[in-house]
Every structure is written in C-alpha cells, then in structure tokens.
KELOLO-874831 format. One record per residue: x, y, z of N, C-alpha, C in turn; residue in three letters. Coordinates in steps of 0.05 Angstrom, whole numbers, plus 32768, in hexadecimal, padded with zeros to 4 digits. Each point is the difference from the previous one (the first is absolute). Layout:
BEGIN
XYZXYZXYZALA...
This chain:
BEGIN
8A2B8CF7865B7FE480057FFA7FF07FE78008UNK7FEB800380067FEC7FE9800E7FF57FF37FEDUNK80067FED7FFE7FEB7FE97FE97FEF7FEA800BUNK7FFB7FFA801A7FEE7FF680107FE580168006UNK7FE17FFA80037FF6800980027FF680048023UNK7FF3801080027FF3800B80137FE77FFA800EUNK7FF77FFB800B7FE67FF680177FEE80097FEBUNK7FFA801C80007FEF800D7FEB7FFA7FF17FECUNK801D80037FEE7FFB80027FE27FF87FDF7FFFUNK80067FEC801A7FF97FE87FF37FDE7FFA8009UNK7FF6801480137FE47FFF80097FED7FFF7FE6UNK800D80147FF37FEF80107FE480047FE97FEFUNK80197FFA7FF880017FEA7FF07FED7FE68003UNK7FFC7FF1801D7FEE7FE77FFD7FE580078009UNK8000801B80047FE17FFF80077FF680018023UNK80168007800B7FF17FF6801B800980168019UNK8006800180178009801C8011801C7FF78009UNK800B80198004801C7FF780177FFC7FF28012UNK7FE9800580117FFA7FEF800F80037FE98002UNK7FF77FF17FED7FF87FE67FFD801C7FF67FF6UNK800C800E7FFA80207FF17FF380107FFD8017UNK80048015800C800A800080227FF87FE9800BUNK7FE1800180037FF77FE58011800C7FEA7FF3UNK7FFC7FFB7FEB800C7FE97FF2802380008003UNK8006800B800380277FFE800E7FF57FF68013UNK7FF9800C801C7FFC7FFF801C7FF47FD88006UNK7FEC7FFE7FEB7FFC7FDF800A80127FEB7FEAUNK8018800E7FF980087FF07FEB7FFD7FF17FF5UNK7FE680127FEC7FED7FF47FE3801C800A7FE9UNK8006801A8005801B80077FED8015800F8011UNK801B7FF47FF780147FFF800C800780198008UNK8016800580157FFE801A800A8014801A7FEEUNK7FFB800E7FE88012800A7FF1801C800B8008UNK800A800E7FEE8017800E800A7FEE80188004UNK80218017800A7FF780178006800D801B7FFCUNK7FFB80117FFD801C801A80017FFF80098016UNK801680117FF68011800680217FEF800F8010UNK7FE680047FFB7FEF801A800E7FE77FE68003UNK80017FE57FF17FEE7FF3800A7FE97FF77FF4UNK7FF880097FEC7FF67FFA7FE87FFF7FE97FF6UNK7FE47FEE7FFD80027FEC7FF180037FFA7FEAUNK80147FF07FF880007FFD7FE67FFF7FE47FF1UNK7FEE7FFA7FE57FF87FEB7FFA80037FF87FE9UNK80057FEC7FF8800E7FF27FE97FEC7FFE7FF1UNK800A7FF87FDF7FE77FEE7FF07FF07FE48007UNK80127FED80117FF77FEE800C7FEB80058011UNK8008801580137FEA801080157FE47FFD7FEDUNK800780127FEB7FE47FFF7FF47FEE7FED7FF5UNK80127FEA7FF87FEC7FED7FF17FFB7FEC8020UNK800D7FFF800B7FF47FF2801C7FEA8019800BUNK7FFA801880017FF4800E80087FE07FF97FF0UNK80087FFC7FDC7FF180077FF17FED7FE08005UNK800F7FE880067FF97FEE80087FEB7FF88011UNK80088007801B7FF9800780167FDB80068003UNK800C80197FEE7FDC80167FFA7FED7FF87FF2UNK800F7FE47FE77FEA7FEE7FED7FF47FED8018UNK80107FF1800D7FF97FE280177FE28013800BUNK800B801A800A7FF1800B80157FE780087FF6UNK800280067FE67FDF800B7FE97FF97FEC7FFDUNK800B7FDE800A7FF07FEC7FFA7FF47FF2801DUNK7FFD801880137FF67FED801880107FF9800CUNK80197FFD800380197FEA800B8007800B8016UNK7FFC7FFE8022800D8010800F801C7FF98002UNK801580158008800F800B800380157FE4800BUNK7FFB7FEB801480077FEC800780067FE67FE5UNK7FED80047FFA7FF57FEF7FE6801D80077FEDUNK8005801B7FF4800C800C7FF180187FF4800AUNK800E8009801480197FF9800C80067FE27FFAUNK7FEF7FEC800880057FED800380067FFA7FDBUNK7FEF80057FF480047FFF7FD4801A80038000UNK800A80208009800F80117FF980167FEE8006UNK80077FEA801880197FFA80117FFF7FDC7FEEUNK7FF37FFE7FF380057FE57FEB801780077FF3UNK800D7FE57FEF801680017FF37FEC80087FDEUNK800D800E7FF57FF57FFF7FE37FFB7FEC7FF4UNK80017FEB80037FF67FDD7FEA7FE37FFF800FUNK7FFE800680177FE67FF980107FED801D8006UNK800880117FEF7FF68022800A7FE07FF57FF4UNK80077FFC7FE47FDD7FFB7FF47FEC7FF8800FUNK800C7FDA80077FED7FEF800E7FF3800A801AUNK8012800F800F7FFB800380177FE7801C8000UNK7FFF80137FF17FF880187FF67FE47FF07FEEUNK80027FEB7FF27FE47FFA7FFB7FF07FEA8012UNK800A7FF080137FFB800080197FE7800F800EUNK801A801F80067FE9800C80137FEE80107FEDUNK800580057FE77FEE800A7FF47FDD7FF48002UNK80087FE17FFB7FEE7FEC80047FEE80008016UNK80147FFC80197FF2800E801D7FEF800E8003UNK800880197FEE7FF6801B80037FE37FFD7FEDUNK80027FF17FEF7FE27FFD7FF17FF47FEC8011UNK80057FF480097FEA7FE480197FFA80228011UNK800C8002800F8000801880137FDF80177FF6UNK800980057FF17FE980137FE57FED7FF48000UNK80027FE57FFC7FE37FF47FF47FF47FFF801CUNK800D7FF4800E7FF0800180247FF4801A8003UNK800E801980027FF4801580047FF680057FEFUNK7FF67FFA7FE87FE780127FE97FEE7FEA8006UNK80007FE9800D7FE37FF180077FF68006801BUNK8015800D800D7FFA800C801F7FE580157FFDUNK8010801B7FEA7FEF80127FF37FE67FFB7FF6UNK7FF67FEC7FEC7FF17FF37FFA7FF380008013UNK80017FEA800E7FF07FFB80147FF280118015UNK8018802280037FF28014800D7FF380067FF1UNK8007800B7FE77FE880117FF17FE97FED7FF8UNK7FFC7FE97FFF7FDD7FED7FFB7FF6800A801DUNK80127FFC801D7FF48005801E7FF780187FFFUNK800C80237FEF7FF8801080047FE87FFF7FEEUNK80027FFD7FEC7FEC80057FEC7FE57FF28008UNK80027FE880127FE67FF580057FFC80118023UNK800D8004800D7FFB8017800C7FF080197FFAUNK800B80157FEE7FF280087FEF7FE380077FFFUNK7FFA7FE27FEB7FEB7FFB7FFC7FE87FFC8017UNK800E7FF980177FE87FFE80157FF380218006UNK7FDD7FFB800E7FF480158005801C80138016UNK7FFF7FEA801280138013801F80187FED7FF6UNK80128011800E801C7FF2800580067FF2801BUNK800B7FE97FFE80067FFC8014801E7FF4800BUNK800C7FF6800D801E7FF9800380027FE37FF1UNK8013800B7FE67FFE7FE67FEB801C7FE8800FUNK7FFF7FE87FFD80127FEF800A801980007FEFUNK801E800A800D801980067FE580087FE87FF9UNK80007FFE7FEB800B7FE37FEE80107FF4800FUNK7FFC7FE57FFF80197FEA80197FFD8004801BUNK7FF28015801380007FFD800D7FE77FEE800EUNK80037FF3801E7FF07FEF80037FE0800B8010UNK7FF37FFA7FF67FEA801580127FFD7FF9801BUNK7FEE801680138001800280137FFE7FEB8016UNK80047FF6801C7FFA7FE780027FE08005800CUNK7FF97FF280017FE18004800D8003800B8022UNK7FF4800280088003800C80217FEB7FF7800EUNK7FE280057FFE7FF17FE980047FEC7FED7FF4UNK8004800F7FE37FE07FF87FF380007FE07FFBUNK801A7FFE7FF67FFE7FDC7FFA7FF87FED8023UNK8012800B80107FEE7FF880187FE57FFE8002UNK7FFA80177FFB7FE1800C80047FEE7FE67FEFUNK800B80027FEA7FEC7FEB7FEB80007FE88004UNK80167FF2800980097FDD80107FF580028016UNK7FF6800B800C7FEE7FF980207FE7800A7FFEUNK7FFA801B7FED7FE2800980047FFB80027FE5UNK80057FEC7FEF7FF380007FE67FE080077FFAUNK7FF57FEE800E7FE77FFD7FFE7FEC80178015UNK800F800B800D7FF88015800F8002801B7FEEUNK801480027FEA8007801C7FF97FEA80017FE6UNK7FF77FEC7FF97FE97FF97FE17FEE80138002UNK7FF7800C80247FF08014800B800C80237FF4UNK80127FFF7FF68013801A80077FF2800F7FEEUNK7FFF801B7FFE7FF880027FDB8019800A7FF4UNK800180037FE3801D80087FE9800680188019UNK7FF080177FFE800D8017800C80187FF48017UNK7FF57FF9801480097FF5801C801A7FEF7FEDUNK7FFA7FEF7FEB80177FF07FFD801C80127FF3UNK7FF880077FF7801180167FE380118011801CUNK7FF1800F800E800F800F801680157FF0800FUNK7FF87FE6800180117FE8801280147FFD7FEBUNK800480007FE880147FF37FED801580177FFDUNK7FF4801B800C800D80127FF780108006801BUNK80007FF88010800B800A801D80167FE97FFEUNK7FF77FE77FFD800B7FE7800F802680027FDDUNK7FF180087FF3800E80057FE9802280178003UNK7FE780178012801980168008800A7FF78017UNK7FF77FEC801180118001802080107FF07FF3UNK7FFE7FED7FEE80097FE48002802080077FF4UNK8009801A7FF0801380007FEF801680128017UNK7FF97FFC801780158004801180037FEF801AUNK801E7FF8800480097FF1800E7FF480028021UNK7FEA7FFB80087FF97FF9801B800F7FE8800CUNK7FFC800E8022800B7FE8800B7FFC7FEA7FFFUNK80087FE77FFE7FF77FE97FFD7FE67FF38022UNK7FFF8013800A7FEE8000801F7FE280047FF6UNK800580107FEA7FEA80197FF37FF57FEE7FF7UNK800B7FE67FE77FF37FF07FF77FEA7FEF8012UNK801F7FF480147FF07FE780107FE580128010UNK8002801480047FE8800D80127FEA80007FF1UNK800680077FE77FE37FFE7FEE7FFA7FEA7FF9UNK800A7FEE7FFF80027FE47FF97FE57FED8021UNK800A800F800F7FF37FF980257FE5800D7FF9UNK800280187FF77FE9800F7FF87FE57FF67FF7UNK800C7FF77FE57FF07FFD7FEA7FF57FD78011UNK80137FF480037FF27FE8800E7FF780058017UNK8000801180127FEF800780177FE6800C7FF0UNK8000800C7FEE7FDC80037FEE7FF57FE57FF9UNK80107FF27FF07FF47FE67FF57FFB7FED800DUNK80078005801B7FF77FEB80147FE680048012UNK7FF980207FFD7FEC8008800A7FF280217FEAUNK7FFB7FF47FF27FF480147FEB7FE780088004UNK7FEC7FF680157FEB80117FFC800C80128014UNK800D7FFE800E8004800E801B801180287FECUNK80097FF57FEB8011801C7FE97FEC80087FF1UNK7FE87FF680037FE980087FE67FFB80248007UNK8005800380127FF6802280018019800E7FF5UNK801A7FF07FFF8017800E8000800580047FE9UNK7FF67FEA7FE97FFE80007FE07FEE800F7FF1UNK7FEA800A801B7FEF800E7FF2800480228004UNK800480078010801580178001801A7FFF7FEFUNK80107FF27FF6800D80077FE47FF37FFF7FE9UNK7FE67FF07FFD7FF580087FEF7FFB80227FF8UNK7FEB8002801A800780248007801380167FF5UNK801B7FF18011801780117FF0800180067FE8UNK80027FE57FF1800A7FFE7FDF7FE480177FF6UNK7FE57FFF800C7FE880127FF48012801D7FFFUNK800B800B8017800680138003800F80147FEAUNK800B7FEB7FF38014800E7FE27FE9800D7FE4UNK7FE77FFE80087FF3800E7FF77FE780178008UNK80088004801C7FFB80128018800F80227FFAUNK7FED800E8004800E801B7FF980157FFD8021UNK80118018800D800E7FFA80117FF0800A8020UNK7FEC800E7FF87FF2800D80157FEE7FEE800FUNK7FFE7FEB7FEE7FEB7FE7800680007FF68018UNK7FE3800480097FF77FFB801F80077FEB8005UNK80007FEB7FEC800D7FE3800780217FFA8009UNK800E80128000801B7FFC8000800A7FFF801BUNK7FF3801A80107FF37FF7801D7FF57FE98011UNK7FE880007FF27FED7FD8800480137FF28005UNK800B7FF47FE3801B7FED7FF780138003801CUNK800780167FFF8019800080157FFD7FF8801EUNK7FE8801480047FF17FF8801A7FFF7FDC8009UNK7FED7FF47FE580007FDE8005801E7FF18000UNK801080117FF4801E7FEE7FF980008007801DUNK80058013800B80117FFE801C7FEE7FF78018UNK7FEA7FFB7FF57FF67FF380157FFC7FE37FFEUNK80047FF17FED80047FEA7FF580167FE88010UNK7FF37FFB8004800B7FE4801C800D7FEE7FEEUNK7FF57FEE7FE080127FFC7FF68013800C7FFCUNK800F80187FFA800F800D7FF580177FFC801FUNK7FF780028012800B7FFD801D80107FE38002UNK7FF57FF37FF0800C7FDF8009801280027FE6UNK7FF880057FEA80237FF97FEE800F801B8008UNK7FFA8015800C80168013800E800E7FE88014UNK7FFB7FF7800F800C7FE38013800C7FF67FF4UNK7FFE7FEF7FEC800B7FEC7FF78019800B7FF1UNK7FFC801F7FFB802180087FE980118006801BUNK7FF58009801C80098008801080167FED800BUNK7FF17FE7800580037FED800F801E7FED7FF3UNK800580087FDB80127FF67FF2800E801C7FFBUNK80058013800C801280147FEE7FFF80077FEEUNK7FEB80087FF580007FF47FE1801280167FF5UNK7FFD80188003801480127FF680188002800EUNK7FFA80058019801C80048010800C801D8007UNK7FEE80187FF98006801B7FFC7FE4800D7FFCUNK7FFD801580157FF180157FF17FF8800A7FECUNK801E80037FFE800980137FDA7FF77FEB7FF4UNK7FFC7FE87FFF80027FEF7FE97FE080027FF8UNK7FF17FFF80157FE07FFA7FFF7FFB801D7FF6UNK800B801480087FFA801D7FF680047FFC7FE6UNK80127FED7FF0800880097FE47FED7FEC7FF4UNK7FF87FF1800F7FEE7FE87FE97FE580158006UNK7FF48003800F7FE4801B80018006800D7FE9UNK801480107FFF800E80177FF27FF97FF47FE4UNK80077FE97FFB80037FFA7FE37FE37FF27FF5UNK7FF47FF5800D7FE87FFE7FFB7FEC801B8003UNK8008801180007FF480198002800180107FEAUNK80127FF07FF5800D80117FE17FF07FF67FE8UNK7FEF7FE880067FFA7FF67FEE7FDE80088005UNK7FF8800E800B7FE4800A80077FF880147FF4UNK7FDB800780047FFB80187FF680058013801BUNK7FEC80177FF88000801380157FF47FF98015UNK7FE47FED7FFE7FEC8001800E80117FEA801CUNK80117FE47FF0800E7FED800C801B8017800BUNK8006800B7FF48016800D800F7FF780048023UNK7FEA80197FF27FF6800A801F7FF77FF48010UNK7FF67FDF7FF67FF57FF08017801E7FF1800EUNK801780017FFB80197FF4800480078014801EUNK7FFA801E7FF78006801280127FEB7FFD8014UNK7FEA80037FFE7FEE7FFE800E7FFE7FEB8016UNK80087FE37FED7FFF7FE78013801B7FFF8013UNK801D80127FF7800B80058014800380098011UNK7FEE801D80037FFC800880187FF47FF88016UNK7FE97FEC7FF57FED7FF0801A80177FE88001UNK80117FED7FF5800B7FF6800D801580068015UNK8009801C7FF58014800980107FF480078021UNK7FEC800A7FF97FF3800380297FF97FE08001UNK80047FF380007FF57FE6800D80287FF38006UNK7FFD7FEC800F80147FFD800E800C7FEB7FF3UNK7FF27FF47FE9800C7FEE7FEC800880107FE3UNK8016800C8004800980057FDF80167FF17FF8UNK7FF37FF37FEC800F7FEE7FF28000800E7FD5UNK7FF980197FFF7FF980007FE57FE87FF27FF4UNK800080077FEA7FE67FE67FEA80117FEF7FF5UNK7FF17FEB7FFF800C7FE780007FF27FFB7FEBUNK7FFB7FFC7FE67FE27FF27FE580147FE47FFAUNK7FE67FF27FFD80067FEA7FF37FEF80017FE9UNK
C-alpha cells in the first residue's frame, strides 16, 4: 500500500500547483523524489515542510535564489542568515516606497496643472540643452528683444531636441551657427524677426494667409541661406534621415497653422537647388 504522497495531494496540501513543485525539483530548490514503477512522484513529510518553507520565504518577497542560498546554511546559522536578507529586503522596500512617493507628488502636481506636459521621471537627469544655453552666452543681450511667446516656443523645442542623442557635429555646427550671428547680428535681425512671426503663428487659425507670407520670406531669406552653409560645411547631421527626423520632431511640437507652414516651407525649398531642411535656432 502507498504511504508516500502524490504530486496532487501535496499541491493541495501547501497551497500551490504541480507545476511549481516540478519546477522546483527541475532547479534543485527540492530534491528530486522517489518514484513508482509507472513513475509517479512521490514525497515525503520532509518534502513538505521544506515545500511548506519554501512558500513562507516566497510570501515574503524572497526570490527563489535568495531562498536556496537560506535553505543550503547549516542550522546554527539558518536564523542569522534568514534575518540578514530579511533586512535586505526591508532597505530594498523602503527604496521602492520613496521611489513611489516621489511618482505620485510628480503625478499629482502634474495633475494639477491647466495642460499636461512631459513631467521629468525621478533621478533622471534632464535634458542636455542643444542650443539655447549657447544661444544665451553669445546673444544675451540681443535675445532681451525676443518676446515670452518667441521665448516659451524656444524653451520648448530646444527642451525636446535636446533629450536625444545628436551627433556630436550637430552640436559643434550650432555652436559655428549661433557665433557666426553674434559676430554679425544686425546682418540676422530679419531672421529673428520672422521667428518672431512663427512663434505668432500658434495662435493663427490654419488657413491663415500668413502661413504662406511666413513661408514665402523663410525661403527667400538669404540669412536662412548662410546658416544652411555653415551646418553644411560641418556635417552637422551626416544623413538625410537624420535632418528628416529632427523637422519631424519639431513638427510635433506645433499647432496646425506652424504645422502647415513646415509643409509649405518645404515645398519651396525643395524646388530650389539648396535643400538642406529647416534649420531654427
């Protein structure tokens, strides 16, 4: 008569699936049982209280590694070692419920704002700048002219290019850029005043006769022709695709009226024999 139990009857007993008992043979968490002659596992009382063991570590957080390693102590050292990682496991906890914390104040003051916008995730480091800190160290006293609108649109672009890895060419080109203005700034005064333009545009229905105007003067714009040179002249991207995706993504951050002037101003650059994309500083 059989007095060892069965896969089953010991599933039911601690609470958990065949499955998981199997697996636990297979990475020898518990030893590999006997068997009958047809193959049947069969499992001791020992089985169980190491089973029953096992399933407490594991309702306390403890992965499976963790357990093994408790489990393979001598008994004089089973405690210490078991309140140890218990210990671990509360440092561990407290890190992650101040992690939480910290999302839920980021969401909640999120939230609270009129619009949403892309909140910064805890620890990480914010975006690097791309050109504005340039922009402000050489044309400080030139941008005092700008108005909020014009500026706010600049913080919001230079904000989204900046949180992706450009080539390091991309920098130095804007870097050639922005000191090729500050060395000759009245010569960019039409070029700052047509972004002024632009940034107006975000409150332009999309049909707006100006979106035309705007585009018309961008592509005819001779400044706009000389820092096309200068990204040229340094590689600054090094790819097509690449300048397609920086357009692309400053495009995302527009209304309708700036959308359609993006499309618009690419078609007149595209018949002219200089296409280089838009280039904004």
């Amino acid at each position: 008569m059989r007095q060892l139990l069965q896969i089953g009857e010991v599933a039911k007993l601690i609470g958990v699936s065949p499955k998981t008992i199997r697996y636990y043979n297979e990475i020898g968490l518990l030893a590999e049982p006997k068997r009958t002659e047809s193959g049947y596992r069969l499992y001791t009382a020992q089985d169980l209280l190491r089973l029953q063991h096992i399933r407490r570590l594991r309702s306390l957080g403890l992965p499976l590694e963790r357990i093994r390693e408790i489990l393979g102590e001598p008994d004089h050292e089973h405690e210490q070692v078991l309140r140890n990682a218990l210990q671990s496991l509360v440092e561990e906890l407290t890190a992650q419920i101040l992690e939480l914390e910290e999302r839920r104040e980021m969401l909640e003051k999120l939230l609270a704002k009129d619009t949403l916008d892309q909140p910064q995730p805890p620890g990480e480091a914010p975006p690097t700048l791309l050109y504005l800190g340039l922009a402000k160290e050489h044309l400080g006293a030139y941008l005092t002219n700008i108005s909020e609108e014009s500026w706010k649109w600049t913080e919001k672009i230079d904000a989204l290019l900046g949180a992706f890895n450009w080539p390091e060419s991309y920098r130095e080109a804007i870097k050639e850029a922005i000191q090729q203005i500050a060395a000759q700034p009245e010569q960019y005064r039409r070029l700052f005043a047509l972004e002024e333009r632009f940034a107006a545009l975000a409150n332009e229905p999309e049909d707006s006769p100006e979106v035309e105007n705007l585009a018309e003067e961008y592509a005819r714009c001779s400044e706009l022709g000389l820092l096309h040179s200068t990204f040229s002249a340094t590689s600054s991207l090094g790819s097509r695709q690449l300048q397609s995706a920086l357009v692309d993504l400053t495009a995302t951050m527009v209304s309708p009226a700036q959308r359609r002037f993006f499309e618009v101003l690419s078609r007149k650059l595209t018949s002219t024999a200089d296409k280089t994309g838009d280039v904004r500083l």
